[in-house]
N, C-alpha and C positions, 0 to 999 in steps of 0.2 A: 438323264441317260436315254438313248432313242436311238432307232434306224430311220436314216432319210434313204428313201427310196426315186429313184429317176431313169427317164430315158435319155437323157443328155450326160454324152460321153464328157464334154468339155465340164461338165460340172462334176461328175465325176470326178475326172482327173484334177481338177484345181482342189476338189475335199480330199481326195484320200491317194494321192498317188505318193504325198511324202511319207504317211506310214508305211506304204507296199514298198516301198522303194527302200525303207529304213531293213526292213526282214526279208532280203530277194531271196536268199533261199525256200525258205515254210513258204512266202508267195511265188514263188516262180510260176505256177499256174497263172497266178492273178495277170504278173506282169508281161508274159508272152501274148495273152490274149489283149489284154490291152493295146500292146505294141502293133499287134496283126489289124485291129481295129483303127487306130491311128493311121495306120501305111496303106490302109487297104478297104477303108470304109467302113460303115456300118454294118455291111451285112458281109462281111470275109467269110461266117462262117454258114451262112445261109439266108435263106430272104426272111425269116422272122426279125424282129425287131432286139436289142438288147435291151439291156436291164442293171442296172446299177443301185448299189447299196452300200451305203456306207456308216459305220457304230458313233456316235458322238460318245463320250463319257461324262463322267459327273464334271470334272474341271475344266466340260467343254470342249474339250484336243480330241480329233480323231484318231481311232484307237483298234481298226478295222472296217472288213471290206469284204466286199460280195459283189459278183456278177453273171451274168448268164446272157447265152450266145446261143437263141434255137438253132437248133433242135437238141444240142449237146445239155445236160443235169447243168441248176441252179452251183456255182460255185462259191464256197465260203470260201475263206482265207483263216488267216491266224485270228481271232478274235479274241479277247476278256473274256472269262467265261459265264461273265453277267449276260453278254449279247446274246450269247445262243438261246436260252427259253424265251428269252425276248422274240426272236427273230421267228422261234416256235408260234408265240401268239400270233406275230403278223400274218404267217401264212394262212389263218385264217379270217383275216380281217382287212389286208391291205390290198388294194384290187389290182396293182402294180404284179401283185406271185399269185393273182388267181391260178392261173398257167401251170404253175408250178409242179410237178407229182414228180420228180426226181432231184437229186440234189448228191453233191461229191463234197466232203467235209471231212477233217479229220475223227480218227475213228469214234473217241469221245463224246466229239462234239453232233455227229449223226447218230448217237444212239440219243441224245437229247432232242434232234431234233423229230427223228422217227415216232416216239413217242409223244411228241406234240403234232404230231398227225392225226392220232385216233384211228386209226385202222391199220391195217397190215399193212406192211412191209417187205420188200425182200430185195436181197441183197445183189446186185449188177455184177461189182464185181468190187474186191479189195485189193489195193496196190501199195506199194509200199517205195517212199522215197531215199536214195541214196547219192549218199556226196563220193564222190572219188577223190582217195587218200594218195597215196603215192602210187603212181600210173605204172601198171606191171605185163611187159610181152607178154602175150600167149603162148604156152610151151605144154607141146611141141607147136611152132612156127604151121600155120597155114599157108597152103603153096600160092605164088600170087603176090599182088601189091594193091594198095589204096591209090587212087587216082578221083582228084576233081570232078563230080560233074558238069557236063557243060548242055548247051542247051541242045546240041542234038541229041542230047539222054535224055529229052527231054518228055518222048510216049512211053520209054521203059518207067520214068518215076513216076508217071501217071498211072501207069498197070498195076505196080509194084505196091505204090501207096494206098490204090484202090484194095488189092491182095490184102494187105495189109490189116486196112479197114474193117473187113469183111469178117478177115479172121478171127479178129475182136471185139467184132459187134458194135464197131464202132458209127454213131449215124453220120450223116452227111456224104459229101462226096470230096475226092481228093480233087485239089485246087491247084488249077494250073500257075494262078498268080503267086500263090504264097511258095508252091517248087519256082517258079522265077525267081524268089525274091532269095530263097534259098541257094539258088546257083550265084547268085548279083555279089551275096560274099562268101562264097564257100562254103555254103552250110550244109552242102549234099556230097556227101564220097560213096564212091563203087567201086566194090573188092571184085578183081581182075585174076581171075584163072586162065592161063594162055590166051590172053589179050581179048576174054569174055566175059561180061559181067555175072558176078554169081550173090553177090549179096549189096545189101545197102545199108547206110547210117549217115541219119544226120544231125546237126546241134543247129540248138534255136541262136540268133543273136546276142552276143553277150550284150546284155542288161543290168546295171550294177557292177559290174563284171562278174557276172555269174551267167551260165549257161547249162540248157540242158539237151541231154543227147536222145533224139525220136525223130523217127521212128526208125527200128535196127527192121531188117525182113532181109528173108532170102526162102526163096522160091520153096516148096516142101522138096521137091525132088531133085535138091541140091543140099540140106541140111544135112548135119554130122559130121562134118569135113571141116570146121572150125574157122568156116570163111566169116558169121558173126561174132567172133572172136578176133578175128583179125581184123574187121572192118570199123568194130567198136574202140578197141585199142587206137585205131587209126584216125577214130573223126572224136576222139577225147582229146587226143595230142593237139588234133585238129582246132578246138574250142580253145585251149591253150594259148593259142599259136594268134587267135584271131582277136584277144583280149581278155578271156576268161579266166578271173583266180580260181574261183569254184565251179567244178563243173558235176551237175547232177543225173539223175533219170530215174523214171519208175519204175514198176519191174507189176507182175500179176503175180502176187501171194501164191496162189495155188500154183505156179509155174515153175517147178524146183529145179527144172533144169538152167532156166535163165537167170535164175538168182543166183547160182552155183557159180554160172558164166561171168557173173558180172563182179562177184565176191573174188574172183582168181582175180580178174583183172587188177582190183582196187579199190571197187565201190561197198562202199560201209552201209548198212541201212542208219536212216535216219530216221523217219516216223513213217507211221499208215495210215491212209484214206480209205472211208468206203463211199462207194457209190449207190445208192440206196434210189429204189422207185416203188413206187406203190404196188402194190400186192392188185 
């Protein structure tokens, strides 16, 4: 039992895209990032270099997976829960996660890994995953309709997404090419209040057919008027419609009003991640 560790996507994906591929839900991280790396190069998500990991087990068959995209936290997947203290030792021994001082892992399995750090910790942020059950309006109705974006929305998803980012602490910067690739099949909607954009949502490509819906934003000085409620309703149907049986999203744990948002809707929580950096 072992982790092989690389910088080659293509070897990556020939070891372990058929286990990610086998659980798109628990991986849907795995598999969007991959996807954006495929369409969009090595560095989609910045000029660091990626990082690939994959779990062999005792019968030899891979059995899980790991990658990391600087400047964004080391990502696990669904693993055995042999691999995790495993993966514990390597971070101090394998010169591929020198880099390493954050990492996004299901809850469990980052409290294992935390602790095989040896020093402090603390915690970024906790999110929490949700599948949507049977797709339920918004009521009362937000005034307004969902509408495609197209590419002359093209500086508003740049601002928006930026906004966004910001908000959440999120690093890097919002990518012109990956909102292209987003408008190419419909993966960007804007909720339209007298024919003026006031909120946005969009869903990744279905994969598996599974998809998930991010980034949802609307402007602060347009919130409470339930135009993210309308626009999420709108680009779920949306993921549906574009090939998605299952369609997901995260939500921030400490955010009770978006999870309140998303529980009317229809989405069920399914499991919780944290994102853990060194103290």
């Amino acid at each position: 039992m072992t982790w092989t560790f690389s910088t080659d996507l293509a070897a990556y994906l020939a070891a372990a895209r058929p286990v990610v591929a086998a659980q798109p839900v628990v991986d849907t991280l795995l598999l969007t990032v991959a996807d954006a790396l495929e369409r969009r190069g090595p560095h989609a998500y910045g000029p660091g270099d990626p990082l690939f990991g994959w779990w062999t087990g005792a019968d030899g068959a891979v059995c899980g997976a790991l990658l990391r995209t600087p400047p964004f936290p080391l990502l696990l997947g669904a693993v055995p829960p042999e691999a995790v203290p495993a993966l514990g030792a390597a971070l101090s021994r394998e010169p591929l996660l020198a880099g390493v001082d954050e990492f996004n892992a299901r809850s469990a399995d980052a409290l294992v890994l935390a602790r095989a750090w040896g020093t402090r910790s603390r915690v970024v942020e906790e999110s929490r995953l949700h599948r949507l059950g049977a797709l339920a309006a918004p009521d009362p109705a937000p005034p307004g309709r969902a509408r495609p974006a197209a590419g002359a929305d093209l500086p508003l998803l740049l601002e928006w997404v930026e906004a966004f980012n910001r908000e959440l602490g999120q690093p890097g910067t919002a990518s012109e090419a990956a909102l292209r690739d987003r408008i190419s099949y419909g993966g960007a909607l804007l909720w339209e209040d007298g024919g003026v954009p006031v909120s946005l949502a969009g869903f990744s490509r279905p994969i598996g057919a599974v998809s998930r819906v991010f980034p949802v934003y609307t402007p602060p000085g347009l919130r409470g008027r339930g135009y993210a409620a309308g626009v999420t309703h709108a680009v779920s149907g949306a993921a549906y419609a574009a090939g998605a049986s299952e369609v997901l999203l995260f939500t921030d744990v400490a955010n009770p009003t978006s999870n309140a948002l998303y529980r009317r809707l229809g989405y069920a929580p399914l499991e919780d991640r944290v994102h853990l950096a060194r103290a």
